[in-house]
Each structure stands twice: as structure tokens, then as C-alpha cells.
C-alpha positions as MATLAB code, in Angstrom:
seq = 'XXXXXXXXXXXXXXXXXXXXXXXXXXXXXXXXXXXXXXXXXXXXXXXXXXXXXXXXXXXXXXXXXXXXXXXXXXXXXXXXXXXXXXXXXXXXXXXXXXXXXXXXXXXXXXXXXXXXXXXXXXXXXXXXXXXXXXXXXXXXXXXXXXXXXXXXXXXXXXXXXXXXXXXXXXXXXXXXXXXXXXXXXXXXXXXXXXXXXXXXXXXXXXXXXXXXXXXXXXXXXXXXXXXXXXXXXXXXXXXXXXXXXXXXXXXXXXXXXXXXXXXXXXXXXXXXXXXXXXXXXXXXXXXXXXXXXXXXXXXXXXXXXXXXXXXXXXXXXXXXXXXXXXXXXXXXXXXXXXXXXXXXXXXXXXXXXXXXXXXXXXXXXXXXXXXXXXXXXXXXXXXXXXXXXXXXXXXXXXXXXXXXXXXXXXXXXXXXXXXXXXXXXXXXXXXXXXXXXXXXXXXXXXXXXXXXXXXXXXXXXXXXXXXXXXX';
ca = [
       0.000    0.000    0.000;
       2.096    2.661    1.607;
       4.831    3.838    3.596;
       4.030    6.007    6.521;
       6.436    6.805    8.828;
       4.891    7.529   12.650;
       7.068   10.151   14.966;
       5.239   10.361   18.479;
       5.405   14.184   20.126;
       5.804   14.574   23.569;
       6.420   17.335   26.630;
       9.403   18.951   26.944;
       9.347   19.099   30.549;
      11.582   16.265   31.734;
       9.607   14.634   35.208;
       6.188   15.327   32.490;
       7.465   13.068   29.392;
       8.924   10.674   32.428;
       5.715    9.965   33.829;
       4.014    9.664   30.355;
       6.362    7.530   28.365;
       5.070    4.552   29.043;
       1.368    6.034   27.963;
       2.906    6.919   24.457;
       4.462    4.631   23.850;
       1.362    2.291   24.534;
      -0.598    4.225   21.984;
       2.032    4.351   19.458;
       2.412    0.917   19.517;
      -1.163    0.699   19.187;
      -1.404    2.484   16.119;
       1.321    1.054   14.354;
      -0.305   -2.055   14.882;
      -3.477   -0.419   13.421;
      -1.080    0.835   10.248;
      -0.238   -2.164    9.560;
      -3.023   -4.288    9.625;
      -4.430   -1.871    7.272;
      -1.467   -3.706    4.380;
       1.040   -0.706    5.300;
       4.784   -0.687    5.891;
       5.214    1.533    9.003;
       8.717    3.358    9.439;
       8.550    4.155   13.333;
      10.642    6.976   15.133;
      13.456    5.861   17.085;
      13.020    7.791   20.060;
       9.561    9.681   21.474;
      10.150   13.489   20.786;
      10.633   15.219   23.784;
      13.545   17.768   23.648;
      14.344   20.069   20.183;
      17.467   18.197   19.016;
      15.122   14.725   19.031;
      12.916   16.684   17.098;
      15.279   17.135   13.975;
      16.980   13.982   14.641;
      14.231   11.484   14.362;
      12.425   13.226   11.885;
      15.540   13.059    9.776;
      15.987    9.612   10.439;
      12.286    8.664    9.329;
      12.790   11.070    6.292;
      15.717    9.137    4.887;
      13.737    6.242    5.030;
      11.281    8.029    1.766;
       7.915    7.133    3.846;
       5.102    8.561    1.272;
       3.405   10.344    4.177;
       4.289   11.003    8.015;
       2.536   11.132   10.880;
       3.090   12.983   14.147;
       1.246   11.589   16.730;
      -0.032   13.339   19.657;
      -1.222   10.963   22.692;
      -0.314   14.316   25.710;
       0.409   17.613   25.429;
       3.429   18.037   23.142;
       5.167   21.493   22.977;
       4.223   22.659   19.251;
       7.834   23.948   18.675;
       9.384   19.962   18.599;
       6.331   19.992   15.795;
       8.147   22.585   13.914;
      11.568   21.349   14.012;
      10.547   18.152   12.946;
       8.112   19.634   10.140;
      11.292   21.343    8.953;
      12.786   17.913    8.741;
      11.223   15.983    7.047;
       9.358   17.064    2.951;
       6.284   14.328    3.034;
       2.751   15.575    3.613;
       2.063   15.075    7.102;
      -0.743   14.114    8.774;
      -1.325   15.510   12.700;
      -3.111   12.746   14.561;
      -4.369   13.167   17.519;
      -5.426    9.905   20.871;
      -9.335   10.369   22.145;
      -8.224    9.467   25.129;
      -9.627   12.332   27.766;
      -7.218   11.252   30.129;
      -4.651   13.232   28.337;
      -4.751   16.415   26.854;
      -3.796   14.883   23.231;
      -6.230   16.737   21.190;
      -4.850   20.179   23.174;
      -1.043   19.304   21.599;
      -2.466   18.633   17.933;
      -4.558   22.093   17.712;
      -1.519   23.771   19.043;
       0.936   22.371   16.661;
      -1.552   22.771   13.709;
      -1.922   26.060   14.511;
       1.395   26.832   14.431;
       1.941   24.821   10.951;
      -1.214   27.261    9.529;
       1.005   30.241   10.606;
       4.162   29.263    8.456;
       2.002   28.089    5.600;
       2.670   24.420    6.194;
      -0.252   22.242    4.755;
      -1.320   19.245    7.015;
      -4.229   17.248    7.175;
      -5.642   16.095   10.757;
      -6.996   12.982   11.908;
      -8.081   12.466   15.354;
      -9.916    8.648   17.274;
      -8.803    5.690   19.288;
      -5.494    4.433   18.022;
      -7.140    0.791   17.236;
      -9.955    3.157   15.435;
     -10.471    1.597   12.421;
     -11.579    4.549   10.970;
      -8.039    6.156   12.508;
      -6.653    3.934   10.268;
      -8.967    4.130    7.358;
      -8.332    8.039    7.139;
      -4.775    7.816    7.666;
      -4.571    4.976    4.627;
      -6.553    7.672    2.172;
      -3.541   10.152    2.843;
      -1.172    7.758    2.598;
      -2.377    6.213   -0.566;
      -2.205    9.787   -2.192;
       1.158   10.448   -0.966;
       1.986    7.740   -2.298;
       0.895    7.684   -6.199;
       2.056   11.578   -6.251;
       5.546   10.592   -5.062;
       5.523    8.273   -7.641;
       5.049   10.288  -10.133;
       8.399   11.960   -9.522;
      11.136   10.438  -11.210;
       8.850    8.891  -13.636;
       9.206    8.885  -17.412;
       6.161    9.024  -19.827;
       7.073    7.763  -23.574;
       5.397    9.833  -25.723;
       5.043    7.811  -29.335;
       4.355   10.334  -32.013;
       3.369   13.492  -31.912;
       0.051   15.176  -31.211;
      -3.050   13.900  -32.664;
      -5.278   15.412  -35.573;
      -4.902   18.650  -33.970;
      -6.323   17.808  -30.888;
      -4.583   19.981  -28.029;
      -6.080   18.487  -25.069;
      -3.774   16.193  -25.576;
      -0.147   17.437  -25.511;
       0.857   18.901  -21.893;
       3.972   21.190  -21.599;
       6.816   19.207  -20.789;
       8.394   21.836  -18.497;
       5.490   22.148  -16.336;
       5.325   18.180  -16.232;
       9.159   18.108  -14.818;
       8.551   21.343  -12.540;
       4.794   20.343  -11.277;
       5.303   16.719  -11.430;
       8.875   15.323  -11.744;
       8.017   13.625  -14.887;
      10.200   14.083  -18.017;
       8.709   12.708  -21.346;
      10.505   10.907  -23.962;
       9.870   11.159  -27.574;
      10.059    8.088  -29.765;
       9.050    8.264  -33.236;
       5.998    6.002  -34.195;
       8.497    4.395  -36.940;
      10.624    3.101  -34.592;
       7.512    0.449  -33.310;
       6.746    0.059  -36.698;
      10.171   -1.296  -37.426;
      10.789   -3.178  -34.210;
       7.078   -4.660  -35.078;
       8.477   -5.743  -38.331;
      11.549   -7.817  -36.700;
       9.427   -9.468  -33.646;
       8.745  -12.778  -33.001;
       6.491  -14.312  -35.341;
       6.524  -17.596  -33.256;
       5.204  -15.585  -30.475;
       2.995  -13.391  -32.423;
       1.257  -16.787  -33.619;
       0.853  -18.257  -30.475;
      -0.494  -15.025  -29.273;
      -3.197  -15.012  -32.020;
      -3.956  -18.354  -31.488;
      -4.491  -17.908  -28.078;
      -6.779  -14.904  -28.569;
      -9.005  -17.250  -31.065;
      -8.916  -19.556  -28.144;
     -10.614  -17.505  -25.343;
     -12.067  -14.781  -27.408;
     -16.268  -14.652  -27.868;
     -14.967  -14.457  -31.110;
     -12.439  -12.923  -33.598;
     -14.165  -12.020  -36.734;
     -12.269  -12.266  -39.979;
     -13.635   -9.983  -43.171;
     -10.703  -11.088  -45.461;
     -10.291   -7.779  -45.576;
     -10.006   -5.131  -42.507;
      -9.188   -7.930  -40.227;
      -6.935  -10.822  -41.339;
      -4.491  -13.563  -39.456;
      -1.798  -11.312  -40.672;
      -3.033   -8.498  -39.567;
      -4.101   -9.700  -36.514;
      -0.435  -10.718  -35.792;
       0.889   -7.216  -37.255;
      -0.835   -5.609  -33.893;
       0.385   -8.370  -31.868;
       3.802   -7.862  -33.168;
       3.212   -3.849  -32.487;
       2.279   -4.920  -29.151;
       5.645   -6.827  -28.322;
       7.603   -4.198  -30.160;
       6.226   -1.443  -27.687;
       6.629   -3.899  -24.451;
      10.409   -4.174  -25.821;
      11.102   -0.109  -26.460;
       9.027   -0.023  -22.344;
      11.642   -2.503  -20.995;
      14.579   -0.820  -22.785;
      13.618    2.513  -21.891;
      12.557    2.080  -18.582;
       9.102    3.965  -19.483;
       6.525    3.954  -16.482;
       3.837    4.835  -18.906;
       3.098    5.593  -22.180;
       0.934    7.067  -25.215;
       0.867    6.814  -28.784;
      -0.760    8.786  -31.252;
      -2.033    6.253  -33.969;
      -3.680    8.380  -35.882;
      -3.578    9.392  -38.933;
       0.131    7.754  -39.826;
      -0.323    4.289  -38.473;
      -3.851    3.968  -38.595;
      -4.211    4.730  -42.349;
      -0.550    3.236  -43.331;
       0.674    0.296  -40.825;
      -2.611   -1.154  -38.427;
      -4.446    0.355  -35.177;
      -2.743    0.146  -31.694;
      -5.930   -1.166  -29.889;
      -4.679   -4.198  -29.270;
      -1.367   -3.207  -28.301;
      -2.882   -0.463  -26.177;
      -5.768   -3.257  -24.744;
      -3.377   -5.537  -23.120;
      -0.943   -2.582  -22.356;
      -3.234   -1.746  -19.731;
      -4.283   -5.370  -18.974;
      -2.689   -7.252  -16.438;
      -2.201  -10.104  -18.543;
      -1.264  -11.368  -21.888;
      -0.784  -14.472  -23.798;
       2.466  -15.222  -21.341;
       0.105  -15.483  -18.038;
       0.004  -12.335  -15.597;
       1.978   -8.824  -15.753;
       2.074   -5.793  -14.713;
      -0.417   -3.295  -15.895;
       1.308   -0.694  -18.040;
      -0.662    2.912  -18.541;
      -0.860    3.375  -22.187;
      -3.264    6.240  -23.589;
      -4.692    5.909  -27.522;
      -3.761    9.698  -29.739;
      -0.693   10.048  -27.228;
      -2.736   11.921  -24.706;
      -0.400   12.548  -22.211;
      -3.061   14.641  -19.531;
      -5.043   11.172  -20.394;
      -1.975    9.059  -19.288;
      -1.120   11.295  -16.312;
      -4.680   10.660  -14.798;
      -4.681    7.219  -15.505;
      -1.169    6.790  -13.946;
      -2.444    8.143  -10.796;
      -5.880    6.330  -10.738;
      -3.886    2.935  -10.651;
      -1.823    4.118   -8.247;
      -4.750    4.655   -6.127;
      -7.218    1.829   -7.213;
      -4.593   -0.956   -7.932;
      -6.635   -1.852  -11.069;
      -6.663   -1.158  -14.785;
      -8.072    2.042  -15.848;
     -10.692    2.967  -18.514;
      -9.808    5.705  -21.169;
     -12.658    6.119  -23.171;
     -13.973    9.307  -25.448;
     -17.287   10.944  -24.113;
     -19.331    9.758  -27.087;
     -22.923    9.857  -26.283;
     -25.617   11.190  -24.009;
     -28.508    8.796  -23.898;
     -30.691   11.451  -22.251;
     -34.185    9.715  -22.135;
     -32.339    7.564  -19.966;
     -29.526    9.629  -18.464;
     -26.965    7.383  -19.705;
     -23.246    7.773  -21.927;
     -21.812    5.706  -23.631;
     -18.371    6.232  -22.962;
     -16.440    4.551  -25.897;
     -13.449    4.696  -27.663;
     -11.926    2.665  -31.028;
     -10.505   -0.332  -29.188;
      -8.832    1.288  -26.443;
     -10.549   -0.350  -23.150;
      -8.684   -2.858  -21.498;
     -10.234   -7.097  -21.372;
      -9.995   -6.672  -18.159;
     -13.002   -4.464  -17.479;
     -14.991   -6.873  -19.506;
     -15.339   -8.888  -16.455;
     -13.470   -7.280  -14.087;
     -11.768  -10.833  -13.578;
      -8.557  -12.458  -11.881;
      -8.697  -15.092  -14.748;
      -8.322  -13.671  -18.738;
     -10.534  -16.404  -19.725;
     -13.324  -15.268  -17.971;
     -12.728  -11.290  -19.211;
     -11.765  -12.708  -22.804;
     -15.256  -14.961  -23.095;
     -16.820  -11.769  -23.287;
     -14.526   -9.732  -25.954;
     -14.957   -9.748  -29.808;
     -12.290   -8.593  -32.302;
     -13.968   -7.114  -34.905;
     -12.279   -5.691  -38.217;
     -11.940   -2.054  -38.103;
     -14.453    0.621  -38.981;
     -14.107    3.202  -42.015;
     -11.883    5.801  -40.256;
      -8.879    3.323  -40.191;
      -7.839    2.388  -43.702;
      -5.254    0.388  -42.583;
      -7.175   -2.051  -40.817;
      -6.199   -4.559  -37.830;
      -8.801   -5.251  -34.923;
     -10.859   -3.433  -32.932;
     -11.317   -5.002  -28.990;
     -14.575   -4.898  -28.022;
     -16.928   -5.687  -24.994;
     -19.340   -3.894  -22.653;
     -17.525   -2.984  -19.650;
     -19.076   -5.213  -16.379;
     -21.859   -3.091  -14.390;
     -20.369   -1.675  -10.835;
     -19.532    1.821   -9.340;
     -16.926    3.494  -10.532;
     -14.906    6.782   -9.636;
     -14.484    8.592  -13.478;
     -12.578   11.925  -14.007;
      -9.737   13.992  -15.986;
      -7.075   16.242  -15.183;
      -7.782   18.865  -16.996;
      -6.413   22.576  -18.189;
      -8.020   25.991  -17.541;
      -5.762   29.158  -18.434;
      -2.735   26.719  -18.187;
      -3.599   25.348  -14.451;
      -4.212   21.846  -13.308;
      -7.746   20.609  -12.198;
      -9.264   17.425  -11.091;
     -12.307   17.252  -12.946;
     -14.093   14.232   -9.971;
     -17.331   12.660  -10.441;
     -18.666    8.949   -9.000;
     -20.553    7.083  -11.373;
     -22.322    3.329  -12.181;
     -21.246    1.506  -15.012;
     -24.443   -0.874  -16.229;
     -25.470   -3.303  -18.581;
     -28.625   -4.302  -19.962;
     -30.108   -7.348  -21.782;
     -28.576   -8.232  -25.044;
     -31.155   -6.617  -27.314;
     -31.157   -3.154  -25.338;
     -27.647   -3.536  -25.591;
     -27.521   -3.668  -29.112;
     -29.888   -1.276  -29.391;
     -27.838    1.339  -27.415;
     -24.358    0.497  -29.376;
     -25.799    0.543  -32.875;
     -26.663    4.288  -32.358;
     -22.926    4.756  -32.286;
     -20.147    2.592  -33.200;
     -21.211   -1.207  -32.582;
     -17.711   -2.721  -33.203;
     -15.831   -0.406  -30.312;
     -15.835   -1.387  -27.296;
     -18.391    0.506  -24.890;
     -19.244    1.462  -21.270;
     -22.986    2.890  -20.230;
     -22.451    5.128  -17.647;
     -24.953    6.968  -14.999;
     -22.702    9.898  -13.486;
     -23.713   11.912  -10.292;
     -22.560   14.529  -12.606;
     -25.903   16.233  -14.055;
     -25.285   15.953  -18.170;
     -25.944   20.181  -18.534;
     -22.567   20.693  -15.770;
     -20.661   17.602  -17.475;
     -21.486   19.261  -21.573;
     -20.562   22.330  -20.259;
     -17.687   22.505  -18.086;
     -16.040   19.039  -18.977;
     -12.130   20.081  -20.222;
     -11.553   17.193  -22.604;
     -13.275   14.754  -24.891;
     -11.205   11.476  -23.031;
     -12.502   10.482  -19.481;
     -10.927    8.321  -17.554;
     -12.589    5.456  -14.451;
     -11.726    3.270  -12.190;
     -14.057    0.484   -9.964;
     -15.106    1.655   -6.762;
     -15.387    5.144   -4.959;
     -11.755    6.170   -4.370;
     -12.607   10.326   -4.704;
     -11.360   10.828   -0.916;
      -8.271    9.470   -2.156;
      -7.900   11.564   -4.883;
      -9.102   14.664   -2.778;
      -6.015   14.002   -1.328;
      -3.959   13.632   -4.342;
      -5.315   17.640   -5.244;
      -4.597   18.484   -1.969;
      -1.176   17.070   -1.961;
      -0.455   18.545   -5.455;
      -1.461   22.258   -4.877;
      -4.153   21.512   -7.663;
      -7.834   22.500   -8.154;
     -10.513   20.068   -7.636;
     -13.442   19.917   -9.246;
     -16.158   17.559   -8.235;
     -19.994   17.000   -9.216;
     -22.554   15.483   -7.606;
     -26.052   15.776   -7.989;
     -27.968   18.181   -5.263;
];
């Protein structure tokens, strides 16, 4: 999960931290306990702070350790300054949390030392409960989880494959305010170097790969003509090639443009984009790898940090319809979506029973196979970073994926694109708000309600958030 590191803040007054030591330290212990029960590694103080030079020390000692969030923990009064000096310490957000107990004056120390943290400017977030409070521990783990996927961003490197997409400018970020806001720096690889590596990989591999898709697949639809073995196997191949350039590059994720070069001269990258994101391929279970279809690196970025958070695959899907005699979209995209959210299953079988490669549609020229399903019904947290006069936003919404029975299904996809794969969404979002303040045509989702979490993550990154809900 995370890594929280957990400095307890005592008195200052010798015979006062004497006498509660032991009462501390029973707390601490308690909450650690708590921590990691919740699935986190816990990086403890060495020493209860109660004099200034402790303060600096073990903060710097639980810095070097790179805990994604730290908490100072307030059981007694604690003389705010030792919350200073250790502030000063350490460069994680921090989270002030303070023991229920009313034997102790713990809740006293916390306001003090938040207060003086307000005064300097110093953002915190506060907690307060029983130690063993699995709520404590709940609200603690929503921090930490942020802290987390933003400190991974930093250091990060996005491959950016090809440039940006039919003119479409939501999709290219500035790569200086990535490094500066972020740490991210982007490398460029030109789209002919997959097409090349695609050219030299594996066919043994690429045939067993096909195979195995005509294995599990609800079915892979051959035209003779848009969709052949060959070309089948040319996306495969496109796949491996870009899993070869990740691996040599060290790439934590990724985009490519597709369009109009490789989707009218060389094949579509749904496939390889579809089990980019999946966490499995024709070689058993992997690691998911964020990919985003017309190189949308704003795209990418969000879906980097939703996995971060959810632990899953994450949808990227174009806002294509409003259904509104039934305040439903249809949230599709070419062949982007990964299996995976056909089922939502451990097993690809399972996912794969319920995907059909069709040939490609007219816009693509070139041909290959489209992936698609109807993503599995559930609630989902959707959303976009998005740009307004150059600044960051979290555009936050929760949502309910559904399915219907086969003929309303139908039904619904005909009015669109009936060989993409698609996703029927209810948002909380009221469809006037989304139309008219949405930043992008890509939205992004991931199962479950995780938007405390990604409070955080705005929070954390000095960012706007913007969140709908109906009422």
C-alpha cells in the first residue's frame, strides 16, 4: 500500500514526558499495529520526541527512510515547537493525529501544533480517534495512498510515441510544467521506430499469441479484408515491439498517437494499447502498463495516478454519447478499453469470453482489430485532469457503469459505433454541468469510490478540484 512513517510528540518538561512515556508509547504501539493491519509498511521513530534536538533527529531519520506520508502523533500535550523542528525535517505531507483518550490532553497538543503549521504556511491534514480506530486507520490509509501515487510520479518517465493527434490539443501537456509540477520528463520516440521493431518481432510468439486470442475470445471475426491472421499478428507484433522499447527505456507509462500515420498506413494500436493496460497477456500475468490511444499525455497522467490509487486497470474512453431519455453515456473509444473491465476478472478467460475482435471501422484504412466488450456493471470513480488558463484541475465525479439485456444492448451500441468497445455510464454529474464545463473529450474510471483518495492527491499537489454530484 504505503509507507508512513509515525514520529510520536511529547512534553518537553523532563519529570512530564517521564511519567508519560510509558502512555505513548502504549498508543504508538497501538497504532502502528493499526497501520499495519491496514497492508502498510510503518517506518517508526526511534526515540519519542521530547527535547528540540530529538525533534530534527528522528524526523531526519524517518525522512531518509522516503515514507510517502508522516505522521506525528499526539497521545499528551506536546510542545508545538518539537512539531516545527521536525516539520522542517522531514518534505512528506504530514498528517497531525491526535489519541481520544480524555485522560490526556492529546487533542490540546495537535490544535496547538496545527496552529502553528497554519502560521508558516505548512499544509497538514488532521486525523483524530482511538489508536485501534479503524476509521483512525482508514483516514490515515486515504492520505497515505495519495502520498503515495504523487511521489511516484516523480522520477517517472512518460514515452510519448508520435506526436500530437489530428490537432487535438487536449492532448499534448507542456513538458516543463510536467518536470517542474510533477517530476516527470517525457521521452519522444518516433511512431516508426515500433513500426520497425514490429516488423523484426517474433512471429513464433505473435502466432501463439493469435492463437491464443481465437482460443478464449467470444470471437475474432475475420472480413478477409479489414481484419486478417496477418493483420491480426501485425498488432500483436506492435504490441511486443512497444513492451520491448518499455523494458529498454525504462518507461513507467506511455501514449501513442495512432492516428492518422499508423492507422491509415501500418494497423491500429488497440490491441497493443488493450493488453498494455491489462494485467495479462498471452504469457500469463503482468504488470499493468498505462498506455493512452492519440498520445494523450493529460489522459496518461490521470490514468497513472488512478492505478496508483485503485490498484486496477483504468478505462480511457472518449465521451461519445448522451442517452438522455435515460440519463446514460456511452463512454467509448476505437478499441482502447482494457479485457480486463470486460469482467473485471482475476482469470483472462473469464474477461476474454466476453470480448470480440472485430475488423476495423471506415476511419482506419489500414485495418487490424478493434477489442470490443461492454464494460461489467459496478460503481466506478471517473474523471480527468484537466487545463483551464494553463492550471491543473481534477475534474471528480462517482458514477455506475451498467449493462442491460442483449437486445437493449444492441440497441444502445448501434446508435454509435457497434464494433468499439463501450461502457454505459450513470454519473452523479448532471449531463448540462458535465457538456458544459467538462475540459476534454477522453474520461478516464476506475471500480469503486476512491474520490477521498484523490481529494487528497489535489490536496497534496497544490491543484484544483473539481467535483460534481447531484444536489
Amino acid at each position: 500500500m504505503a509507507r508512513i512513517g509515525v514520529i510520536s510528540i511529547s512534553d518537553g518538561r523532563d519529570h512530564v514526558h517521564a511519567r508519560n512515556s510509558e502512555f505513548i508509547q502504549s498508543k504508538q504501539d497501538e497504532l502502528v499495529r493499526s497501520l499495519k493491519q491496514a497492508g502498510h509498511e510503518v517506518v517508526v521513530g526511534d526515540d519519542l520526541v521530547a527535547t528540540n534536538t530529538l525533534a530534527t533527529s528522528v524526523a531526519r531519520k524517518v525522512a531518509a527512510s522516503e515514507v510517502d506520508v508522516t505522521v506525528f502523533y499526539y497521545a499528551v500535550w506536546a510542545f508545538p515547537h518539537f512539531t516545527m523542528l521536525a516539520a522542517d525535517a522531514t518534505r512528506s505531507p504530514l498528517v497531525l493525529v491526535a489519541s481520544t483518550d480524555p485522560t490526556e490532553p492529546g487533542l490540546v497538543g495537535m490544535l496547538a501544533a496545527g496552529g502553528a503549521l497554519d502560521q508558516i504556511g505548512r499544509s497538514h491534514t488532521r486525523a483524530w480517534g482511538a489508536p485501534d480506530d479503524t476509521e483512525l486507520a482508514e483516514k490515515i490509509s486515504v492520505h497515505a495512498r495519495a502520498a503515495a501515487a504523487v511521489s511516484a510520479l516523480h522520477g517517472s518517465t512518460f514515452g510519448r510515441f508520435g506526436g500530437r493527434p489530428m490537432g487535438m490539443n487536449t492532448a499534448v501537456a507542456n513538458t516543463d510544467q510536467w518536470q517542474r509540477q510533477f517530476g516527470i520528463d517525457v521521452e519522444e520516440i518516433d511512431q516508426y521506430e515500433l513500426v520497425l521493431r514490429a516488423e523484426k518481432a517474433d512471429e513464433a510468439e505473435a502466432k501463439h499469441a493469435r492463437e491464443w486470442i481465437e482460443r478464449h475470445a467470444a470471437g475474432v471475426h475475420y472480413d478477409g479484408k479489414k481484419l486478417t491472421p496477418e493483420l491480426l499478428e501485425r498488432q500483436i507484433r506492435s504490441y511486443m515491439a512497444v513492451r520491448d522499447i518499455i523494458a529498454e527505456r525504462n518507461l513507467d507509462f506511455s501514449g501513442i498517437k495512432g492516428q492518422p500515420e499508423l492507422t491509415e498506413h501500418f494497423a491500429t494500436m488497440d490491441v497493443t494499447e488493450a493488453f498494455l493496460n491489462d494485467p495479462y497477456d498471452w504469457n500469463g500475468p503482468k504488470k499493468t502498463h498505462v498506455c493512452a490511444t492519440e498520445a494523450d499525455m493529460d489522459g496518461a497522467l490521470t490514468m497513472q495516478i488512478f492505478k496508483s490509487i485503485a490498484e486496477t486497470p483504468v478505462l480511457f474512453a472518449d465521451v461519445r454519447h448522451y442517452h438522455a431519455d435515460r440519463d446514460i453515456w456511452d463512454l467509448c473509444n476505437s478499441g482502447q478499453h482494457a479485457t480486463w473491465f470486460a469482467a473485471r476478472s482475476d482469470d483472462p478467460a473469464e474477461n476474454l469470453a466476453k470480448v470480440n475482435f472485430y475488423p476495423e471501422v471506415f476511419f482506419f484504412p489500414a485495418g487490424g482489430a478493434s477489442v470490443q466488450h461492454i464494460a461489467a456493471p459496478g460503481q466506478m470513480t471517473l474523471g480527468r485532469l484537466t487545463r483551464e488558463d494553463g492550471q491543473y484541475r481534477l475534474q471528480l465525479m462517482l458514477g455506475e457503469f451498467e449493462s442491460y439485456d442483449e437486445a437493449t444492448n444492441k440497441v444502445l451500441m448501434d446508435q454509435s459505433t457497434p464494433e468499439w468497445p463501450h461502457a454505459f455510464a450513470r454519473l452523479d454529474a448532471p449531463g448540462e454541468v458535465f457538456l458544459s464545463k467538462f475540459g476534454a473529450n477522453h474520461i478516464h474510471a476506475i471500480p469503486g469510490d476512491h474520490r477521498a483518495a484523490l481529494r487528497a492527491v489535489t490536496e497534496q499537489l497544490g491543484i484544483r478540484l473539481d467535483e460534481w454530484t447531484r444536489g
